[in-house]
Wavefront OBJ file of the C-alpha trace (Angstrom):
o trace
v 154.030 60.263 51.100
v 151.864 63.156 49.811
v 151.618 62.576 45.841
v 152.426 66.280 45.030
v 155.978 65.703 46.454
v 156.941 64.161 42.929
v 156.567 67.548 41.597
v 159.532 68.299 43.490
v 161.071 65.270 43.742
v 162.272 65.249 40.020
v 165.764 63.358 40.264
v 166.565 63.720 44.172
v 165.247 66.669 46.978
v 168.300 67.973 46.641
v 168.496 69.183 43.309
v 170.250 72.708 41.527
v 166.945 74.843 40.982
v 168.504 75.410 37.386
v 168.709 72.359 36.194
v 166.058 71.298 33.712
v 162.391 69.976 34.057
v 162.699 66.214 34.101
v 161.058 64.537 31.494
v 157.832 62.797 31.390
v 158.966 59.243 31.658
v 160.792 60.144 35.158
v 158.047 62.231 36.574
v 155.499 59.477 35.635
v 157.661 56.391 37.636
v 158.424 58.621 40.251
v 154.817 58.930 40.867
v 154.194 55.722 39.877
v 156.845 54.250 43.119
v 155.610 57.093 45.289
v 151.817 55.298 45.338
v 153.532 52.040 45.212
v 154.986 52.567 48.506
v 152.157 53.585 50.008
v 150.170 50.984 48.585
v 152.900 47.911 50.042
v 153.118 49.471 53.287
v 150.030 48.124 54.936
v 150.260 44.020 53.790
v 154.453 44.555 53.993
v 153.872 45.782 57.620
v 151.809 42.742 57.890
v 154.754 40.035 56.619
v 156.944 41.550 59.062
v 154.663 41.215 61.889
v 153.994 37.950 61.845
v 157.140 36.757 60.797
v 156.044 35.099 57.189
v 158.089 32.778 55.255
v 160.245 33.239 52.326
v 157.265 32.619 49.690
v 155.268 34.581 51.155
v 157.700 36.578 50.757
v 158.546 36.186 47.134
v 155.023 36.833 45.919
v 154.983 40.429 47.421
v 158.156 40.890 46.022
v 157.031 39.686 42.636
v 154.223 41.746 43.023
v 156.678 45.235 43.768
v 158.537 44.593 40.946
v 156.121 44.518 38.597
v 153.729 47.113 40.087
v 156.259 49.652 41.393
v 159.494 48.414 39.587
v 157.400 48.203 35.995
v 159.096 44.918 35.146
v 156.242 42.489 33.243
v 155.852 39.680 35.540
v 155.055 37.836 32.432
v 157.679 38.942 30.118
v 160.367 40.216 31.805
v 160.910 38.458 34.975
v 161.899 34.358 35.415
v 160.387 32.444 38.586
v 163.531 30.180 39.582
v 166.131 31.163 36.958
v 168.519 27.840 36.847
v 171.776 27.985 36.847
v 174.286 25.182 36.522
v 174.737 25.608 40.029
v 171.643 26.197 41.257
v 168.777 28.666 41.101
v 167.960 32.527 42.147
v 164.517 32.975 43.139
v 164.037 35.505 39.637
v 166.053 37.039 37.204
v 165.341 40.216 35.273
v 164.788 40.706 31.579
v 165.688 44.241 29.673
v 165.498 44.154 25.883
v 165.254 40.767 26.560
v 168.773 40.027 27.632
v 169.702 39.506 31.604
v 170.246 42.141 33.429
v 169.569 40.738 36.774
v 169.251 38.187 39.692
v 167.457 38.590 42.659
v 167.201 37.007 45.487
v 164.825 37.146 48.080
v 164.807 36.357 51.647
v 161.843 35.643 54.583
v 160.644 39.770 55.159
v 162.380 38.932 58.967
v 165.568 37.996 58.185
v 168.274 40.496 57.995
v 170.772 40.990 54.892
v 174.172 40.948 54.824
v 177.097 40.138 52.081
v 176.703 35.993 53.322
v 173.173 36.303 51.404
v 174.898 37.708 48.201
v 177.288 34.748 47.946
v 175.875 32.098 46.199
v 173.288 34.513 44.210
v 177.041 36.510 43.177
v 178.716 33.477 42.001
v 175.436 32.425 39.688
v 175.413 35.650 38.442
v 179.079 35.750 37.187
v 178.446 31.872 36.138
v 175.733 33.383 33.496
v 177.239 36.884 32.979
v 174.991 39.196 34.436
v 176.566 42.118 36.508
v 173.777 42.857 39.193
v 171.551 41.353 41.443
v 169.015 42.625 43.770
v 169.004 41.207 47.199
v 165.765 41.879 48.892
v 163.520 40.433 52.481
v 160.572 42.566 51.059
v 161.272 45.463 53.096
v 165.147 46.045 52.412
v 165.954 46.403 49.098
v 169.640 46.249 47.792
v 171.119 46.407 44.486
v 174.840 45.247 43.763
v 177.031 45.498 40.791
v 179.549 42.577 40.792
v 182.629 44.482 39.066
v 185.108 41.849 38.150
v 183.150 39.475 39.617
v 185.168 38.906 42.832
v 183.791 40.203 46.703
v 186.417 42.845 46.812
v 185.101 44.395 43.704
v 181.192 43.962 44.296
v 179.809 47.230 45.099
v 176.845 47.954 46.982
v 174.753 50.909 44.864
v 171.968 51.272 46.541
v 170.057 50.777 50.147
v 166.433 51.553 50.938
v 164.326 50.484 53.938
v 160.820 51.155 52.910
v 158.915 50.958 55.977
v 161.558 53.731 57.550
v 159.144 56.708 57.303
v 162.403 59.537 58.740
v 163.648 58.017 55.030
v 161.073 57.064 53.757
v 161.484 60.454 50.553
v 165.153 59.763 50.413
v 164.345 55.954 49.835
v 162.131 56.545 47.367
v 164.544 58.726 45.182
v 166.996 56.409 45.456
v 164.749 52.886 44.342
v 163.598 55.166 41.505
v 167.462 54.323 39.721
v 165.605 50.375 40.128
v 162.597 50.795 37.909
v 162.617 49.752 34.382
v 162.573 52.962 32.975
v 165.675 53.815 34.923
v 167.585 51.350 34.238
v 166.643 51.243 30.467
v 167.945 55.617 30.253
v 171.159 54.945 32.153
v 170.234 55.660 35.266
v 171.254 52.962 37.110
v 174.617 52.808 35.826
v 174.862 56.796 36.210
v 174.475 56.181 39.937
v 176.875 53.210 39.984
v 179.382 56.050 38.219
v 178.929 58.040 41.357
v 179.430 55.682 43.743
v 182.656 54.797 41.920
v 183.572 58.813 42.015
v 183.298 58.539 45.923
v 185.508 56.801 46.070
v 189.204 58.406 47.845
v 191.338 58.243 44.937
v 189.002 59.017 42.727
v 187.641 62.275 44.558
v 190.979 63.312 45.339
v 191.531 63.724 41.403
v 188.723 65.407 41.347
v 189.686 68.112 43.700
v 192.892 68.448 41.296
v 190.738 69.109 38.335
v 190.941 72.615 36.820
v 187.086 73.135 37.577
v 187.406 72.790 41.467
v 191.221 74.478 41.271
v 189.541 77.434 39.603
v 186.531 77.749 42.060
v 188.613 77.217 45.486
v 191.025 80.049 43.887
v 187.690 82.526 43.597
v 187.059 81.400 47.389
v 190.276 82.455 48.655
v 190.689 85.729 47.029
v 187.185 86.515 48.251
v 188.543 85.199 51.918
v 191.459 87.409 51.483
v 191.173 90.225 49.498
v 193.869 89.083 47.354
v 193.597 89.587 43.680
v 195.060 86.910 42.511
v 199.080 86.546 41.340
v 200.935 84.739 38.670
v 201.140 80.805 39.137
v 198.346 81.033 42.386
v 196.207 78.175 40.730
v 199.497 75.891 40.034
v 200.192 77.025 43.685
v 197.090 76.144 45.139
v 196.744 72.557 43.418
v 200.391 71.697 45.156
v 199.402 72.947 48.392
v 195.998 70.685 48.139
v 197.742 68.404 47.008
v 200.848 67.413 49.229
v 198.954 69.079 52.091
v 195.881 68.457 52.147
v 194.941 65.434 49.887
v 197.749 63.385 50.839
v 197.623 63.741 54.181
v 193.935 62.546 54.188
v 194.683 59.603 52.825
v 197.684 58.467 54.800
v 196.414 55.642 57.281
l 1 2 3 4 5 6 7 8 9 10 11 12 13 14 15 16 17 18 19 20 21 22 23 24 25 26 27 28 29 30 31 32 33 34 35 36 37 38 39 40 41 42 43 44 45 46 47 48 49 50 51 52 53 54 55 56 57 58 59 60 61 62 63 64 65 66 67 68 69 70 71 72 73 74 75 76 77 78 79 80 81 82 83 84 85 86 87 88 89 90 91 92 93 94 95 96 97 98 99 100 101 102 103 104 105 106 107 108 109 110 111 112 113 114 115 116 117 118 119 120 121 122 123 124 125 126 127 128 129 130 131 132 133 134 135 136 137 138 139 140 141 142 143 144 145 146 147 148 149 150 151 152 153 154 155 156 157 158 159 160 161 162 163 164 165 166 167 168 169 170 171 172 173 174 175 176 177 178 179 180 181 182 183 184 185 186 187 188 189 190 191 192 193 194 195 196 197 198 199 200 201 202 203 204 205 206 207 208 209 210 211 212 213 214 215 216 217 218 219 220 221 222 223 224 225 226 227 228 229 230 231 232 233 234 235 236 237 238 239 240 241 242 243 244 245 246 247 248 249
């Protein structure tokens, strides 16, 4: 990826052209990941090839998150955290309390929820509410809710050697790096993910914000001017007609 893209990539590539500059700290680990993803490509490219175990494995993982992630391989991240019952391959240091676990699997092996088992229940065994499940290439990042599978959410996705994604990947690991996590971006994104959510974007449509914009729509639609109780009116309408009948099975 072409270094100058960070100037536009300042929180995704999708962003309102008013909204302010981002700050130094996010420009500079943007452009920080951006080189670190080109500089992993070549020797991850090579794990996959040929197949290489889980430690191999683990060290270029160690080496991404302290390069590209920014966490201090010697103060901020634990080689086989132990747990009562067992171990995760490394745990995550911010402020120096936990923050996460994460668990790493041979760069060939596909991830799925089975791999977040036992790394979820040593998680909620020491308190910590996220862990990172990674092969090298994939990278995932979970928050465990109330600690049970139904409310473990996934937050994030990226493939890193999918170049058609490769910008959109990028963006999203950025909530992953130290100084995201440390300003609340992380858990901002997490909040968004939760908004997604049906019932939770169907109260959103109610809200007097959207009401009030979908009202300017349709009188622009219609010519109408507008008439006493048309915003009440509306919010019913999307409401028993629309909203409801999106979410009946």
């Amino acid at each position: 990826m072409d270094p100058d893209a960070t100037q536009i990539l300042t929180r995704t590539g999708e962003f309102d052209t008013e909204a302010e500059p981002a700050p130094q700290w996010e420009v500079e680990a943007r452009e920080r990941l951006i080189g670190a993803v080109e500089r992993f490509s070549a020797p991850l490219s090579d794990l996959v090839a040929r197949e290489a175990n889980e430690g191999d494995t683990q060290i270029l993982v160690a080496d991404f998150l302290g390069y590209a992630l920014n966490f201090s391989k010697y103060g901020e991240l634990t080689t086989e955290y132990r747990t009562s019952g067992g171990s995760v391959d490394y745990g995550i240091l911010v402020d120096g309390e936990l923050f996460a676990f994460v668990e790493v699997k041979p760069c060939g092996q596909n991830l799925d929820t089975r791999n977040l088992r036992q790394a979820r229940m040593q998680a909620i065994e020491e308190g910590v509410a996220w862990v990172v499940l990674t092969n090298g290439r994939r990278w995932q990042a979970y928050h465990l809710g109330d600690g049970d599978a139904a409310s473990t959410q996934l937050i994030l996705d990226v493939d890193l050697l999918d170049e058609e994604t490769q910008e959109a990947a990028v963006d999203m690991l950025f909530h992953l790096t130290k100084e995201a996590v440390e300003h609340g971006r992380l858990a901002e994104l997490r909040a968004w993910r939760e908004a997604l959510a049906p019932a939770a974007l169907a109260e959103a449509l109610r809200s007097e914000r959207v009401i009030h914009a979908l009202r300017g729509e349709l009188r622009a639609r219609t010519g109408h001017n507008g008439h006493i109780g048309d915003a009440e009116e509306l919010s019913q309408t999307l409401g028993t007609e629309v909203i409801a009948r999106a979410l009946t099975p």
